[in-house]
PAZAPA-4460 file (N, C-alpha, C; in steps of 0.05 Angstrom, whole numbers, plus 32768, in hexadecimal, padded with zeros to 4 digits):
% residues 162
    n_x    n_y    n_z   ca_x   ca_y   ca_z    c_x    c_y    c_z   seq   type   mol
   955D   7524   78D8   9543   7522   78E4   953E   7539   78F7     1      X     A
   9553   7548   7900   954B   7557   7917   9548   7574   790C     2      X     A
   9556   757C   78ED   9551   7588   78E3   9536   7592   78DF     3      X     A
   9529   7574   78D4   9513   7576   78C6   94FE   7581   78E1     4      X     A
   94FA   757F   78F4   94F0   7575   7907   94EF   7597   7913     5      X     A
   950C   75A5   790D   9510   75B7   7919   94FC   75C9   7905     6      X     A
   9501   75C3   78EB   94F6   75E4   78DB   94D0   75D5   78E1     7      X     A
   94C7   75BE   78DD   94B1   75C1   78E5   94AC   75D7   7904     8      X     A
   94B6   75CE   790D   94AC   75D8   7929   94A9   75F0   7921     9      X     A
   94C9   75FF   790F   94C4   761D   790B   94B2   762A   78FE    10      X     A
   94AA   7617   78EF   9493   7623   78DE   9475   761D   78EA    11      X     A
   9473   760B   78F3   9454   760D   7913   945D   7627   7922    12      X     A
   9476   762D   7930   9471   7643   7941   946F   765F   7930    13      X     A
   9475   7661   7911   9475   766E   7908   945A   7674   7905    14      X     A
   9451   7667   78F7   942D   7665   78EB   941F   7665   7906    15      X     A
   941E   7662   791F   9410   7664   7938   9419   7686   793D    16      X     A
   9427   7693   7939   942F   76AA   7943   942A   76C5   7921    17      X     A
   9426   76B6   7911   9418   76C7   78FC   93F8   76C7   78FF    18      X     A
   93EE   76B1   78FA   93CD   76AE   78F9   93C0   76B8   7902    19      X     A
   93BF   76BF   7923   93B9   76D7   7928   93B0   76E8   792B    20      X     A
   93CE   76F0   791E   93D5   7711   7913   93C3   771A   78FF    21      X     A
   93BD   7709   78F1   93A8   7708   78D4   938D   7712   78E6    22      X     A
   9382   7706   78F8   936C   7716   7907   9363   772F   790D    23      X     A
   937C   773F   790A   9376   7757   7911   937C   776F   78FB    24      X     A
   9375   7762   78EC   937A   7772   78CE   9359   7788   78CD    25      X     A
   935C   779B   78C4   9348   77AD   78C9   9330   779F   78B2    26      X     A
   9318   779D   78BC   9305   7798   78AA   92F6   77B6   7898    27      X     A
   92FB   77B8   787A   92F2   77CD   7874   92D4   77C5   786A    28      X     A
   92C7   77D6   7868   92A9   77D9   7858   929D   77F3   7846    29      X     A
   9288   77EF   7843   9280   7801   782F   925F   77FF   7837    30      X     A
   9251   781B   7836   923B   7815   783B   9230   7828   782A    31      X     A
   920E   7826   781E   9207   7833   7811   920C   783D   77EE    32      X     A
   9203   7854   77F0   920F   7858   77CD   9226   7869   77CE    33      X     A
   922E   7853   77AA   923E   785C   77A8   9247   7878   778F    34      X     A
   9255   788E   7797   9251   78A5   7797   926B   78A4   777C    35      X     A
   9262   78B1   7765   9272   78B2   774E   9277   78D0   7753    36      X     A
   928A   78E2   7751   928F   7908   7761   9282   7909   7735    37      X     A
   928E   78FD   7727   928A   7906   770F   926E   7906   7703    38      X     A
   925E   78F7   7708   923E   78EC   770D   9231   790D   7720    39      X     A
   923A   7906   7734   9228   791E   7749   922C   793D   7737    40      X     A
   924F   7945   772E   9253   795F   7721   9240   795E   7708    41      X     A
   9238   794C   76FC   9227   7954   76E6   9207   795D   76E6    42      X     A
   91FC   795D   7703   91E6   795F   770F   91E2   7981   7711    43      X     A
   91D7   7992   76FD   91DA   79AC   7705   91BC   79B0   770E    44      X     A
   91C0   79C6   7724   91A7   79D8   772D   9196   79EA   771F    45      X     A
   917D   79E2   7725   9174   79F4   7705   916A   79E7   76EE    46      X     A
   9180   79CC   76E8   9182   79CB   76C7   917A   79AB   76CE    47      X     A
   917A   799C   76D8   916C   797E   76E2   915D   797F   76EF    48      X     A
   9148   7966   76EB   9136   7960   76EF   9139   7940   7706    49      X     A
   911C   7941   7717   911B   7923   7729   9125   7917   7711    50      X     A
   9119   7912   76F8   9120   78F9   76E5   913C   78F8   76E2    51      X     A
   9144   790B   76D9   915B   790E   76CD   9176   7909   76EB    52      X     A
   9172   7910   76FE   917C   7906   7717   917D   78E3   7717    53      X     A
   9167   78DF   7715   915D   78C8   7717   9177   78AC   7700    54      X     A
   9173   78BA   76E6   9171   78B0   76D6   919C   78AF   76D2    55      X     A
   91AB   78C6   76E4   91BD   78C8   76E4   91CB   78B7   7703    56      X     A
   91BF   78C4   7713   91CD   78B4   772C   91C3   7897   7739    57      X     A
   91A0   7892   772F   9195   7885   7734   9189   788A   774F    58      X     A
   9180   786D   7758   916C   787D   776C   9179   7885   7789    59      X     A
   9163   788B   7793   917A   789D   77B0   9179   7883   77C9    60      X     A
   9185   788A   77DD   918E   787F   77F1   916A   7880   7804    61      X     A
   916A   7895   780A   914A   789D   7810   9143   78B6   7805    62      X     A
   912E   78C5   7805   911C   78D9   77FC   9109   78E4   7818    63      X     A
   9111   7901   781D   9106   790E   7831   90EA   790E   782A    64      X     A
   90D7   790B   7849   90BF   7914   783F   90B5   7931   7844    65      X     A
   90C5   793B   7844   90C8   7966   7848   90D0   796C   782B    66      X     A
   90D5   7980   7838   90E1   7993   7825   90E8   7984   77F9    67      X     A
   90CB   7985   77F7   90C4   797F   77DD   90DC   7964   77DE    68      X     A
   90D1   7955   77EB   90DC   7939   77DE   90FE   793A   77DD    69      X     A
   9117   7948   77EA   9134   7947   77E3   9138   792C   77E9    70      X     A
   914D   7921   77D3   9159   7910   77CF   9175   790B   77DC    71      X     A
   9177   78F2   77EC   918B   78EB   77F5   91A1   78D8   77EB    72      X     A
   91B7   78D5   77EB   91CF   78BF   77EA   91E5   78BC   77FD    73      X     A
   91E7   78A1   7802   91F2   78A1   7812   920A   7890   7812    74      X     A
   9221   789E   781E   9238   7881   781D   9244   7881   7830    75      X     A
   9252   786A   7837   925E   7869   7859   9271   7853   7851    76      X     A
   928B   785F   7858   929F   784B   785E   92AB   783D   787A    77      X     A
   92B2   781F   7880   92B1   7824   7897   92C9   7813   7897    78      X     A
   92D1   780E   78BC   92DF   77FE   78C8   92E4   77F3   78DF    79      X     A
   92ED   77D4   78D9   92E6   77CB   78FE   92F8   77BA   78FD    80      X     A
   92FF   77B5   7918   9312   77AA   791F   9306   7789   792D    81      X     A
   9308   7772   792B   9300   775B   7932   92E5   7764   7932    82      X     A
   92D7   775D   794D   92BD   7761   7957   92BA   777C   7962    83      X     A
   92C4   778A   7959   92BB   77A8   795F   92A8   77B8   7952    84      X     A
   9292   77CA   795D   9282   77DB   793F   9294   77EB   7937    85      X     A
   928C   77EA   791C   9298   77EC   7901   9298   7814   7912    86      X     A
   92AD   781D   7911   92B0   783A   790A   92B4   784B   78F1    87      X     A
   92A8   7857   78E2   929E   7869   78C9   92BA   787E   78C7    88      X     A
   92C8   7871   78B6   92E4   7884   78A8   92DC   789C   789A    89      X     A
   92C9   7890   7888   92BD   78AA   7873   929C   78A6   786D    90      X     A
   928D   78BB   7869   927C   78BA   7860   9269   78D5   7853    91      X     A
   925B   78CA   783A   9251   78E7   7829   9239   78E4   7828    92      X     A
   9227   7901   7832   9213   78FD   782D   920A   7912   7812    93      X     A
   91FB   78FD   7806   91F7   7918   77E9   91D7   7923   77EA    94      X     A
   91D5   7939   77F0   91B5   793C   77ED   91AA   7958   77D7    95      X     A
   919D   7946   77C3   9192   795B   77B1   9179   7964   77B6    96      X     A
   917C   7983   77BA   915A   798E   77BB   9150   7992   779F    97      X     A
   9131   7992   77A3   911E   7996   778E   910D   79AF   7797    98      X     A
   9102   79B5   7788   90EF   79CB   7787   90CF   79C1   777A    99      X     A
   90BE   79D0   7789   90A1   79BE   7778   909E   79B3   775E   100      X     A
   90AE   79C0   7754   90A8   79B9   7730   90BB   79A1   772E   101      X     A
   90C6   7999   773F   90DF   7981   7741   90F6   7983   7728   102      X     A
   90FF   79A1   7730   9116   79AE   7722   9130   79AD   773E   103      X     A
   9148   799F   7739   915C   79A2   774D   9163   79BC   774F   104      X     A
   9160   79C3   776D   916A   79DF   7773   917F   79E3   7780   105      X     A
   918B   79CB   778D   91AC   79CD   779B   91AC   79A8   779F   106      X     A
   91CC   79AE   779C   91DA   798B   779A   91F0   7997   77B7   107      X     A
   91EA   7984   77D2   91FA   798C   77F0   920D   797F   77F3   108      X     A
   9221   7974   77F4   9236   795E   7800   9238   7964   7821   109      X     A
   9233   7954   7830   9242   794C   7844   9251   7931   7854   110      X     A
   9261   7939   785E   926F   7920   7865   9278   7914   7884   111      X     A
   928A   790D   7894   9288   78FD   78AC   9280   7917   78C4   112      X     A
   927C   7932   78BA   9279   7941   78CE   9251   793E   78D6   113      X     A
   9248   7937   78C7   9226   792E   78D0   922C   7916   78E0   114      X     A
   923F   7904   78E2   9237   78E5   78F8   9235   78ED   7912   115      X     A
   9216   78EF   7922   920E   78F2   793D   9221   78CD   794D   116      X     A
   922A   78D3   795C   922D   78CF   7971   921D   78C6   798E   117      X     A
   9217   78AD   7989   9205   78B2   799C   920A   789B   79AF   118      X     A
   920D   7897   79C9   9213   7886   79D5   91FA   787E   79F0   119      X     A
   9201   7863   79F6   91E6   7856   7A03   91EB   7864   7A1F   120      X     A
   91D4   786A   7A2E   91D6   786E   7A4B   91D8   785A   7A59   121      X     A
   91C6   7845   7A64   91C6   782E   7A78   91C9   7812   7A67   122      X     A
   91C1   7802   7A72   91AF   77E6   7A66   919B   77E0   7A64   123      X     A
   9193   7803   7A77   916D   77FA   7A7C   9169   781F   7A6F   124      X     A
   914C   781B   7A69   9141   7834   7A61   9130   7840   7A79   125      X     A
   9139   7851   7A7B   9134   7864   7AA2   910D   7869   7A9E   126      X     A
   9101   7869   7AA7   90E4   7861   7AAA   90E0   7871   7AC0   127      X     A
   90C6   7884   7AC3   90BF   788C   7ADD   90AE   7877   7AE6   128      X     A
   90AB   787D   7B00   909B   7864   7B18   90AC   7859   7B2F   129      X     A
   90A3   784D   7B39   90B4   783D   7B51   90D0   782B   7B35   130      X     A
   90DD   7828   7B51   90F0   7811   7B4D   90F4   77F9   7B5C   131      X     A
   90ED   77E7   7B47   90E4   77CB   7B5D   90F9   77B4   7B4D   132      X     A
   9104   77A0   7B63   9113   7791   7B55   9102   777B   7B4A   133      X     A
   910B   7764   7B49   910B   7757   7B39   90F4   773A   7B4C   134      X     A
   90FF   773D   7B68   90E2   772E   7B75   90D2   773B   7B80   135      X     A
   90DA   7756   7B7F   90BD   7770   7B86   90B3   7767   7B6C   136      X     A
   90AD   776D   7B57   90A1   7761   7B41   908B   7744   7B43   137      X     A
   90A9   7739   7B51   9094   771C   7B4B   9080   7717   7B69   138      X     A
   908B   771F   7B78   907C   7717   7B8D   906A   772C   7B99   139      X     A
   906E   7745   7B8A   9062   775F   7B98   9042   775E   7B9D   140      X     A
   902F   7747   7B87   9010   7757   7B8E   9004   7738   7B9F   141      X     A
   9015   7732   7BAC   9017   7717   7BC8   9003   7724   7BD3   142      X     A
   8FEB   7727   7BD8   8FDD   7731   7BF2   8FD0   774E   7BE9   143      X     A
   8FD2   7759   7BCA   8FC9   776D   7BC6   8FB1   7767   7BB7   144      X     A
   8FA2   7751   7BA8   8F89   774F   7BA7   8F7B   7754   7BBB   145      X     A
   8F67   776E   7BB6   8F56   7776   7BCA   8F41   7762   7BC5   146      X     A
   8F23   7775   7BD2   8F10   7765   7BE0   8EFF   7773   7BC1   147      X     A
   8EF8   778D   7BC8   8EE5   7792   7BB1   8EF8   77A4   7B98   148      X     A
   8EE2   7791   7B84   8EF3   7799   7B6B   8F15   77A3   7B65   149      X     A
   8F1C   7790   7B72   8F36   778B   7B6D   8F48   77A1   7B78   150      X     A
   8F3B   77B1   7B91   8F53   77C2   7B93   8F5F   77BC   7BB0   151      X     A
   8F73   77CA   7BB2   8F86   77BC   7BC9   8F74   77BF   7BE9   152      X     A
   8F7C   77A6   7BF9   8F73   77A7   7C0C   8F79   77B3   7C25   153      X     A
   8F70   77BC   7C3D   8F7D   77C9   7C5C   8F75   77E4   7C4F   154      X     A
   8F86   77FA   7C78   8F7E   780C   7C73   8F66   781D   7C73   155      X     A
   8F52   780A   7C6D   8F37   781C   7C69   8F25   7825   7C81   156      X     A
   8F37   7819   7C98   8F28   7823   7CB3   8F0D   7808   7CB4   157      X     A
   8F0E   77EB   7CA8   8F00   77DA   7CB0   8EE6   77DA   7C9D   158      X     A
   8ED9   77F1   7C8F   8EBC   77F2   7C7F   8EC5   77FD   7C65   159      X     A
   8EB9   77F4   7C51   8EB6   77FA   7C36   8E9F   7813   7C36   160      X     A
   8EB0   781F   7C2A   8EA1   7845   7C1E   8E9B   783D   7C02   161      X     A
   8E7B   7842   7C00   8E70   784A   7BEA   8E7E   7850   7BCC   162      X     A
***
């Protein structure tokens, strides 16, 4: 009996001290399109067309509204840890230019060296004007309904000017 009693136990403290561990297994993802290298090399400059783009890679990720309409793709791989944002391992950006006649004139690759960086300043967005708390706000226009047309009262040396 004490046997039995014992490997239970060992196997609860076992399984309480794995489970866990299972938590913190990296979460991968995938975002965007996905990018065939053998698909994109068959795309020559010059010799394809929007259709023929179209009709090989399908459609794009977005489409600039400059520079005659270039075509974008996009892919992003990522990873995060529990509740953390996801940080970007890899990512390609494919952009084909066109020319008016919507003949491809260059196929670009780039990759995690375009991810801006950008981090928050405050909790609040900095505003010019006074700074008033939170019962300056509520209690601030106590006694500031003027007399005529609503503008603030005192000060005026006792007579209303024209």
């Amino acid at each position: 009996m004490k046997s039995i009693s014992a490997r239970l136990l060992t196997s609860v403290a076992l399984a309480a001290a794995v489970l866990p561990a299972g938590a913190c297994v990296p979460l991968k993802s995938h975002q965007g399109y996905v990018i065939d290298n053998d698909l994109v090399a068959s795309v020559q400059p010059g010799v394809d067309t929007r259709q023929s783009v179209l009709s090989v890679l399908g459609k794009p990720s977005f489409a600039s509204q400059f520079n005659q309409g270039d075509w974008y793709y996009l892919s992003r791989d990522s990873r995060s840890l529990a509740f953390n944002n996801p940080k970007a391992k890899d990512q390609t950006t494919l952009r084909i230019s066109f020319d008016a006649k919507g003949v491809v004139t260059a196929v670009t690759k780039t990759g995690t060296e375009q991810i801006a960086s950008i981090g928050m300043m405050k909790k609040t967005t900095p505003t010019l004007g006074r700074h008033r708390s939170f019962f300056q706000e509520l209690f601030g226009n106590i006694g500031q309904v003027g007399a005529i047309g609503g503008a603030p009262s005192g000060g005026g040396g006792g007579r209303d000017q024209p």
